[in-house]
Backbone atoms as SQL, in Angstrom:
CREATE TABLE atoms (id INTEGER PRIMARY KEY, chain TEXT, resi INTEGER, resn TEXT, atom TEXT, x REAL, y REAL, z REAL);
INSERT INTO atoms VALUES
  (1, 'A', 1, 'UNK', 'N', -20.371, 2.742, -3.325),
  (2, 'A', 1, 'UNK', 'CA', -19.947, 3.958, -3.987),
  (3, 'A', 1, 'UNK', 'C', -18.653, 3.670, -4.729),
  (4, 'A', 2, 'UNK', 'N', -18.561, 4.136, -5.932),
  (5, 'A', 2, 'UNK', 'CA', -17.521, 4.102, -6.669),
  (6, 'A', 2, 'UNK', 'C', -16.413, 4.923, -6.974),
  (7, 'A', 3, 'UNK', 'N', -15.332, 5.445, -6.875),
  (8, 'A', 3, 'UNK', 'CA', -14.457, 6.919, -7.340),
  (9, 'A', 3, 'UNK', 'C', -13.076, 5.891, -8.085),
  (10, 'A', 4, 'UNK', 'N', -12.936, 7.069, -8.842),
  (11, 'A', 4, 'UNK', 'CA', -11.262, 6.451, -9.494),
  (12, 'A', 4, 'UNK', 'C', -10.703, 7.424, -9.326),
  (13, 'A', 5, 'UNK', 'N', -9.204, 6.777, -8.934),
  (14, 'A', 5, 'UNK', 'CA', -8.457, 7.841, -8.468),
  (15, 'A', 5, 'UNK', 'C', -7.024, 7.234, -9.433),
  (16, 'A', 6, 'UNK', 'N', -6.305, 8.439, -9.773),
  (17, 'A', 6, 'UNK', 'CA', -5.587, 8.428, -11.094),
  (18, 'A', 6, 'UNK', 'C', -6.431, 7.750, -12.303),
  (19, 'A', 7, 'UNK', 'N', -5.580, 7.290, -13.217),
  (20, 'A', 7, 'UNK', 'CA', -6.212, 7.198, -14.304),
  (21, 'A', 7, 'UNK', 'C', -6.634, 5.084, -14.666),
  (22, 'A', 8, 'UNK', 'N', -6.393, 4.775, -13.761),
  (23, 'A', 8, 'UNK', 'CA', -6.911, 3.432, -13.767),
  (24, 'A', 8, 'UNK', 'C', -7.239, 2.453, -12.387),
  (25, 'A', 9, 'UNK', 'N', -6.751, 3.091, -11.641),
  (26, 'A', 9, 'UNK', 'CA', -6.841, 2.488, -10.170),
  (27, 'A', 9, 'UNK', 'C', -8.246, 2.567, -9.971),
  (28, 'A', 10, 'UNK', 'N', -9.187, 1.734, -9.140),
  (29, 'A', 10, 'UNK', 'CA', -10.348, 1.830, -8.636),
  (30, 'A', 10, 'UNK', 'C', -10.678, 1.582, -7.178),
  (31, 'A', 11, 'UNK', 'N', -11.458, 1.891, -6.824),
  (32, 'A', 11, 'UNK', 'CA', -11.590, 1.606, -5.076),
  (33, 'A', 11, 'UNK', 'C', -12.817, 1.672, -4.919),
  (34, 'A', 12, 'UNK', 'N', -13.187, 0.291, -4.222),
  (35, 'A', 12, 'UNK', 'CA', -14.978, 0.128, -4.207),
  (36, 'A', 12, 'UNK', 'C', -14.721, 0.241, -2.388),
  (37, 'A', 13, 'UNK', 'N', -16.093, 1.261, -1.967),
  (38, 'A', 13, 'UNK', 'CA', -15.560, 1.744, -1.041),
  (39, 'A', 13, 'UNK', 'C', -17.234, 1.868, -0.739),
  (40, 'A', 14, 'UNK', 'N', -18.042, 1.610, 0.628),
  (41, 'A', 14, 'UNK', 'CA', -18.913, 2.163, 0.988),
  (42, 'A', 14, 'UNK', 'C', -18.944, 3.179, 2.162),
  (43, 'A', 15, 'UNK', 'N', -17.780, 3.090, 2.762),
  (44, 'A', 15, 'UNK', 'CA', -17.225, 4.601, 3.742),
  (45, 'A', 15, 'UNK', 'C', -15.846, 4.789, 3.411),
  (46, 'A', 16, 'UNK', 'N', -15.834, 6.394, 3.388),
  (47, 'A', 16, 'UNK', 'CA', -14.742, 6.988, 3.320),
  (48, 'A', 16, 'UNK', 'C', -13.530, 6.345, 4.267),
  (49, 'A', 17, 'UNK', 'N', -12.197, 6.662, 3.715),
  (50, 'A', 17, 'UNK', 'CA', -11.479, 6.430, 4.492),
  (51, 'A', 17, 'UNK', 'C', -10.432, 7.819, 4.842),
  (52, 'A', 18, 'UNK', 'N', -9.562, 7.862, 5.623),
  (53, 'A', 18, 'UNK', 'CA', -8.685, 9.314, 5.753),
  (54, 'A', 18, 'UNK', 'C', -7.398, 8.773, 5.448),
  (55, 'A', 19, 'UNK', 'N', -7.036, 7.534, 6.336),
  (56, 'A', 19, 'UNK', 'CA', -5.476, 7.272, 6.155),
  (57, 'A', 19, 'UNK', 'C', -5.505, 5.690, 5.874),
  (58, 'A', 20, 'UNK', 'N', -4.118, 5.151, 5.481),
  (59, 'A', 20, 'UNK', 'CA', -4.071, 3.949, 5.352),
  (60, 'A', 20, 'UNK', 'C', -2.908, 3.788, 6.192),
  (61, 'A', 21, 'UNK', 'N', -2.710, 2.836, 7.170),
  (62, 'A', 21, 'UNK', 'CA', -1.738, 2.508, 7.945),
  (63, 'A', 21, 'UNK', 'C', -0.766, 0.681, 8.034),
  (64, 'A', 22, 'UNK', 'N', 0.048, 0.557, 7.434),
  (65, 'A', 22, 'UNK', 'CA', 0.670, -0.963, 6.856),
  (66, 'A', 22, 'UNK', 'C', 1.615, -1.074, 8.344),
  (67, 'A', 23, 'UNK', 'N', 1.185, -2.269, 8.554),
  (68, 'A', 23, 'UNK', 'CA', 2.308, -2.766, 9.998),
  (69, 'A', 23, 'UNK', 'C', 3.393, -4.287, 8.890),
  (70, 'A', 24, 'UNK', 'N', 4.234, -4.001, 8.772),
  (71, 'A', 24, 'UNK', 'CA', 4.922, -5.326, 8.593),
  (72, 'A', 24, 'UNK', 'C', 5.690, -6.505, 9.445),
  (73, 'A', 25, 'UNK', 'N', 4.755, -7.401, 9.658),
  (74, 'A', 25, 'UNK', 'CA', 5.814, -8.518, 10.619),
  (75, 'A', 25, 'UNK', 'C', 6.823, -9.121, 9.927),
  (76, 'A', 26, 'UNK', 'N', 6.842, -9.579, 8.599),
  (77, 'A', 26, 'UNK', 'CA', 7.929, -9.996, 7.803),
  (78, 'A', 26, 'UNK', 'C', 8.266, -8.907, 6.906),
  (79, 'A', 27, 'UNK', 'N', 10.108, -9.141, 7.031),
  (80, 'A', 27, 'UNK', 'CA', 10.554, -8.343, 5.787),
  (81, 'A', 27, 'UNK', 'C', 9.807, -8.135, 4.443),
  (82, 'A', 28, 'UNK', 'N', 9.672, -7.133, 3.656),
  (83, 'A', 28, 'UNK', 'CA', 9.394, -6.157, 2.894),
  (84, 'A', 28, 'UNK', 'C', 10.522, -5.814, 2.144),
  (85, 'A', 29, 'UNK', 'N', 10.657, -6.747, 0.931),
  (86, 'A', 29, 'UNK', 'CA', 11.126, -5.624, -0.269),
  (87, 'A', 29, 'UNK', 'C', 11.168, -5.622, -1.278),
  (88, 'A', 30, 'UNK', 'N', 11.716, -4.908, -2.021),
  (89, 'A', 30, 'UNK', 'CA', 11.723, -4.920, -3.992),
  (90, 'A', 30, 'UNK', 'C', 11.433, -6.464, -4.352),
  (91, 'A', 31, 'UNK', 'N', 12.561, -7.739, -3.990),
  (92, 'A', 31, 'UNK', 'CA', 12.238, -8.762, -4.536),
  (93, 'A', 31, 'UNK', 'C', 11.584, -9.751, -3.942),
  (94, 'A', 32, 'UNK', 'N', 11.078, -9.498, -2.825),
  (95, 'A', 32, 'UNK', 'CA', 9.867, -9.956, -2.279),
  (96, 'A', 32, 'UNK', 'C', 8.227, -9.841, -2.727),
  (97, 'A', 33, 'UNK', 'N', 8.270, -8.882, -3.426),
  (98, 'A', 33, 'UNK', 'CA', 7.016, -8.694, -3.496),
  (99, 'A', 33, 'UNK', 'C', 6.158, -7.250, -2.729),
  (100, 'A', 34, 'UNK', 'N', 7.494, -6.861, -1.584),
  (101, 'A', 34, 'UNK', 'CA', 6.924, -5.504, -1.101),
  (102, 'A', 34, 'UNK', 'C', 6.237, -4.105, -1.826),
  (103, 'A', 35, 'UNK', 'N', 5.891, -3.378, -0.784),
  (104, 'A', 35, 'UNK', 'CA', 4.908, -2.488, -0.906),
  (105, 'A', 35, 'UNK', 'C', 5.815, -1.254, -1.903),
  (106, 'A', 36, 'UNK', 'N', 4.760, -1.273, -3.210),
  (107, 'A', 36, 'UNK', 'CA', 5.430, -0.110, -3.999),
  (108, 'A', 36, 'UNK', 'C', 4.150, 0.845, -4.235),
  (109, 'A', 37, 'UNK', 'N', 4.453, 2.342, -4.046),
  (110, 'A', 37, 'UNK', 'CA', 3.897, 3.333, -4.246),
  (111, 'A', 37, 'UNK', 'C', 3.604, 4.366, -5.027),
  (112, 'A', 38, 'UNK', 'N', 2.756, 5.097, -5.739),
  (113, 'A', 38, 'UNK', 'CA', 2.500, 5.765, -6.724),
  (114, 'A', 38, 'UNK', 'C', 2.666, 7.318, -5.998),
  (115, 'A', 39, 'UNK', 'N', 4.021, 8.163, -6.127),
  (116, 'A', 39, 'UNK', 'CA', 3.455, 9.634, -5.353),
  (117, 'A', 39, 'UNK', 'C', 3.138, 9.913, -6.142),
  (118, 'A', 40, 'UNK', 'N', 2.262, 10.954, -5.720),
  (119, 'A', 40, 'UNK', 'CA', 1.378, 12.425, -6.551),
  (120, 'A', 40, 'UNK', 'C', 2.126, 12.830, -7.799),
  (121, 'A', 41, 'UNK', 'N', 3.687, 12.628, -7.473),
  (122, 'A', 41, 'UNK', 'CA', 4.178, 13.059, -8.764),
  (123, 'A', 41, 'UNK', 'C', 5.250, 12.479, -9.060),
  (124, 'A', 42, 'UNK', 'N', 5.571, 11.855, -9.584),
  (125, 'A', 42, 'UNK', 'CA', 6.787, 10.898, -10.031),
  (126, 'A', 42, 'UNK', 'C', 6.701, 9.656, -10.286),
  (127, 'A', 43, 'UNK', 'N', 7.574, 8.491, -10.403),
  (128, 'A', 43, 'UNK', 'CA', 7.334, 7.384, -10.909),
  (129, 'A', 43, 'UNK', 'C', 7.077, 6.592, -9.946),
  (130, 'A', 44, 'UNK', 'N', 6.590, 4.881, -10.087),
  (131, 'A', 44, 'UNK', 'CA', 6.697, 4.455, -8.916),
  (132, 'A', 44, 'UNK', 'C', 8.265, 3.835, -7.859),
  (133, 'A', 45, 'UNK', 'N', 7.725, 3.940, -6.545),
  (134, 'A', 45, 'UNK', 'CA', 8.546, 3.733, -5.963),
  (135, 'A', 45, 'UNK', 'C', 8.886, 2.409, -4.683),
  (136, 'A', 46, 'UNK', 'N', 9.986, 1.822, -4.682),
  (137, 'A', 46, 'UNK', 'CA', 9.410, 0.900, -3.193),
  (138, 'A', 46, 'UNK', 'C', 9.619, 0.915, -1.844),
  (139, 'A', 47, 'UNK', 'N', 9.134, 0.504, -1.118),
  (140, 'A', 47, 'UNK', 'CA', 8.889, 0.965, -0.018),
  (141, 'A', 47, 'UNK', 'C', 9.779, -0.352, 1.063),
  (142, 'A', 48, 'UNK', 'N', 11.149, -0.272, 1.124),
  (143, 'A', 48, 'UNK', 'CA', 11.544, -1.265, 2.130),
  (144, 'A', 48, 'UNK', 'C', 10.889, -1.271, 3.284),
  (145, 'A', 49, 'UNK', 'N', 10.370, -2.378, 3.984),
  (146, 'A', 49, 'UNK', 'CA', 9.832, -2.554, 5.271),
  (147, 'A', 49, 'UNK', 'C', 10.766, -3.413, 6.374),
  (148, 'A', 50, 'UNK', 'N', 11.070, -3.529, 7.322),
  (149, 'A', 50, 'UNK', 'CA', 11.827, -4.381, 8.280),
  (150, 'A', 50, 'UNK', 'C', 10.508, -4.445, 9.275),
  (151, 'A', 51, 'UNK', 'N', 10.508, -6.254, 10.033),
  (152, 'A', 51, 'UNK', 'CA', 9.595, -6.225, 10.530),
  (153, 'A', 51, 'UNK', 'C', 9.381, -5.275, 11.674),
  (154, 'A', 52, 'UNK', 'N', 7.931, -4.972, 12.181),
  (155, 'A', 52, 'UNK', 'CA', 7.892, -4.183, 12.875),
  (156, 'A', 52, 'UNK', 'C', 7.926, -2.859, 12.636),
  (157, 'A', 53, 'UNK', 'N', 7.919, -2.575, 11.634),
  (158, 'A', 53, 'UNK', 'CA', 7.904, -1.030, 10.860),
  (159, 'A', 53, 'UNK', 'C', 6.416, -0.595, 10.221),
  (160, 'A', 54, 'UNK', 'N', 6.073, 0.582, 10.658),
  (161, 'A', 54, 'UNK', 'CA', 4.439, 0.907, 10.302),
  (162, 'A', 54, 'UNK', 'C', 5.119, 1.831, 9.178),
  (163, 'A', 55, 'UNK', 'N', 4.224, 2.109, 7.760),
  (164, 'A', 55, 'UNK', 'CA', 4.005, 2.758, 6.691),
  (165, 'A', 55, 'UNK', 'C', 2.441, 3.705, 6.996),
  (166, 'A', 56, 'UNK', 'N', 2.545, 5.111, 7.082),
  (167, 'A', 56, 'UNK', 'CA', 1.089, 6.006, 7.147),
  (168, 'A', 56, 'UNK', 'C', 1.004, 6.072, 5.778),
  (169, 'A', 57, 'UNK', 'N', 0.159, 5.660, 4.882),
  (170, 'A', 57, 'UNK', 'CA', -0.143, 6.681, 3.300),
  (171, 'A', 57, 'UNK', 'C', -1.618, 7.738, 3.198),
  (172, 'A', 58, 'UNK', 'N', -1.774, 8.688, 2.609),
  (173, 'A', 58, 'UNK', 'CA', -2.588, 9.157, 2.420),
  (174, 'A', 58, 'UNK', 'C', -3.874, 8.174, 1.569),
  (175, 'A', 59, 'UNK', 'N', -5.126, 8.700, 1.952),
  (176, 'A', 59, 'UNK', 'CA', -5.790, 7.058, 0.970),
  (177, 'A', 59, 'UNK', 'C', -6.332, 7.726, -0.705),
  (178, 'A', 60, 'UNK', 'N', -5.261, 8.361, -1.141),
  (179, 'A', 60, 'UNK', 'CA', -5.343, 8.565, -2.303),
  (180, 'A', 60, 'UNK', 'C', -4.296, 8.044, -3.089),
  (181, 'A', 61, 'UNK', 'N', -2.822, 7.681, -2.151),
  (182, 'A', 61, 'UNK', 'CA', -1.695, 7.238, -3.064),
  (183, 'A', 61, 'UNK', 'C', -1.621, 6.243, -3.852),
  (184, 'A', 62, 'UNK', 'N', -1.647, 5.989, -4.238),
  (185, 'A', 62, 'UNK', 'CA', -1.353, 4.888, -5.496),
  (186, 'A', 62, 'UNK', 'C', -0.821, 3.569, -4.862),
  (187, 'A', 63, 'UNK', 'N', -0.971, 2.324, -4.471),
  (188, 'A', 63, 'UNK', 'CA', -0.346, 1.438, -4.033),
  (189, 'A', 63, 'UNK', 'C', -0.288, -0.115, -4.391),
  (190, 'A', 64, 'UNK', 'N', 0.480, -1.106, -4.279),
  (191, 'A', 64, 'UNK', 'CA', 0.344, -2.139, -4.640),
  (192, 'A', 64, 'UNK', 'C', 1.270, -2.834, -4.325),
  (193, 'A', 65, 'UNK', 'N', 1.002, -4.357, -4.072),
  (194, 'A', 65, 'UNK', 'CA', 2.091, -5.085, -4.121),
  (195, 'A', 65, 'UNK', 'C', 3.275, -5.525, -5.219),
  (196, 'A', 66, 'UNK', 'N', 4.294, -5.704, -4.982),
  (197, 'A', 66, 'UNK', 'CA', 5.672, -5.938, -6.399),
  (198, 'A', 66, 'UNK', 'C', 5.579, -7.530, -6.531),
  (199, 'A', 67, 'UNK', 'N', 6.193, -7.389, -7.566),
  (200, 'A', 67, 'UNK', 'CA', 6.153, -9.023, -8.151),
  (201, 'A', 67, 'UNK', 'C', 7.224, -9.515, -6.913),
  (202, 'A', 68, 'UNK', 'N', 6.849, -10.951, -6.343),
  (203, 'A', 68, 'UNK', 'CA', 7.841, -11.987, -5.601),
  (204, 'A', 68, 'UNK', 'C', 8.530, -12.539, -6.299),
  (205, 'A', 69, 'UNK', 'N', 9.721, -12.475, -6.335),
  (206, 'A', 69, 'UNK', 'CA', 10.644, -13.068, -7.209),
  (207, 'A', 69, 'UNK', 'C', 11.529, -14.104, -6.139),
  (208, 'A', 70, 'UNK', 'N', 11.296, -13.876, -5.055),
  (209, 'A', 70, 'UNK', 'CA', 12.006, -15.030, -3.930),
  (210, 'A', 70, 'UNK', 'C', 11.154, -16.301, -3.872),
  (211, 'A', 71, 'UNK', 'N', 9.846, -16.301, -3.952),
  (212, 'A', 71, 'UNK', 'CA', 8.832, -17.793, -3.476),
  (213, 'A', 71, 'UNK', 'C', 8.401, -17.285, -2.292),
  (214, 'A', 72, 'UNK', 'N', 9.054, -16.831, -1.399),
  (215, 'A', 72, 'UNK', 'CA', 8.472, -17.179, 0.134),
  (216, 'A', 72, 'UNK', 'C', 7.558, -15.996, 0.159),
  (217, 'A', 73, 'UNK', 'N', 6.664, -16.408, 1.508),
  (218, 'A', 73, 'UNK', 'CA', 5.693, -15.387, 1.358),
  (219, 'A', 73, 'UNK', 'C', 6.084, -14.459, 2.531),
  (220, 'A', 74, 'UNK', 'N', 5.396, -12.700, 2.386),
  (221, 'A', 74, 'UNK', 'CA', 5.838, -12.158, 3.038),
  (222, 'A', 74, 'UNK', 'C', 4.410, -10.905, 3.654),
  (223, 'A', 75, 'UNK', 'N', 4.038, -10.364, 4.425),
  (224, 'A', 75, 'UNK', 'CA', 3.031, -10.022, 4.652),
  (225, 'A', 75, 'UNK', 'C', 3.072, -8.687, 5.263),
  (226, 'A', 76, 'UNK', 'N', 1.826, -8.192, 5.393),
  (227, 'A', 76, 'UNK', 'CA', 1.714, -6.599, 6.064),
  (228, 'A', 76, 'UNK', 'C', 0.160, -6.166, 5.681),
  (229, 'A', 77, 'UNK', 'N', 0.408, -6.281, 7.424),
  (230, 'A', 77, 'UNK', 'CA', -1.414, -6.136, 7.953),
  (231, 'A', 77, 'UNK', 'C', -1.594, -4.358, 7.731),
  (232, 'A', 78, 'UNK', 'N', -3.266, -3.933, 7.114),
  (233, 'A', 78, 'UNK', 'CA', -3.721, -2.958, 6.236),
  (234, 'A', 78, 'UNK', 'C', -4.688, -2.602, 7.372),
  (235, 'A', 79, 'UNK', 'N', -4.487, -1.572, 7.928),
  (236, 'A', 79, 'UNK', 'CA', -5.696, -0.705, 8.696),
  (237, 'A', 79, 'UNK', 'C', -5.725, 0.349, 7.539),
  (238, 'A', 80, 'UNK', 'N', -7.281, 0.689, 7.966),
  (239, 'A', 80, 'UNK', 'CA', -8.154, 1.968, 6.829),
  (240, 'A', 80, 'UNK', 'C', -8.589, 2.338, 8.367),
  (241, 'A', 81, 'UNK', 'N', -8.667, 4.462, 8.659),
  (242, 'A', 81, 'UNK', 'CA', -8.881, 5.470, 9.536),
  (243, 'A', 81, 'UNK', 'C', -10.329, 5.904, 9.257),
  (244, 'A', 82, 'UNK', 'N', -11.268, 5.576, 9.239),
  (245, 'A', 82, 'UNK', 'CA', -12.531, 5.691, 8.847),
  (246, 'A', 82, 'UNK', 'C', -12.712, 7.286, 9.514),
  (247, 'A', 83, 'UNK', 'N', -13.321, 7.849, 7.965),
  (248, 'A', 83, 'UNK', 'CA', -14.022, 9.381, 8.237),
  (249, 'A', 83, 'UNK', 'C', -15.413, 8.755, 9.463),
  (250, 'A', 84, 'UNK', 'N', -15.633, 9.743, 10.135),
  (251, 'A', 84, 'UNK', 'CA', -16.673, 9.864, 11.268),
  (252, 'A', 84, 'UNK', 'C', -17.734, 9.435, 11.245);
């Protein structure tokens, strides 16, 4: 099944999802490459992480990783809340 959500994002999806939940074991940030977000209304934004810090998003927000401008790599494991 296919849906687009905003005006270019796509999500190939064969079950719904409700929430998206990000655990980070390594630091998270702007020049890392961390998690930046699209709200409902405004521009995008980033999302500092310290390890050990969970992120809830709704699974409509807008999301993506930022350009790494350090080299090293940095990570954050992605659970999806599956509708019933």
């Amino acid at each position: 099944m296919r849906r687009t959500i905003g005006r270019s994002s796509r999500i190939w999806t064969s079950r719904r999802h409700k929430a998206i939940v990000g655990v980070a074991p390594t630091p998270n940030r702007r020049t890392n490459g961390g998690l930046v977000v699209w709200p409902f209304r405004g521009g995008r934004v980033p999302v500092e992480l310290a390890p050990g810090d969970v992120v809830v998003m709704h699974r409509a927000l807008g999301h993506s990783g930022g350009l790494n401008r350090e080299g090293g790599i940095r990570y954050v494991v992605y659970f999806r809340f599956l509708d019933d």
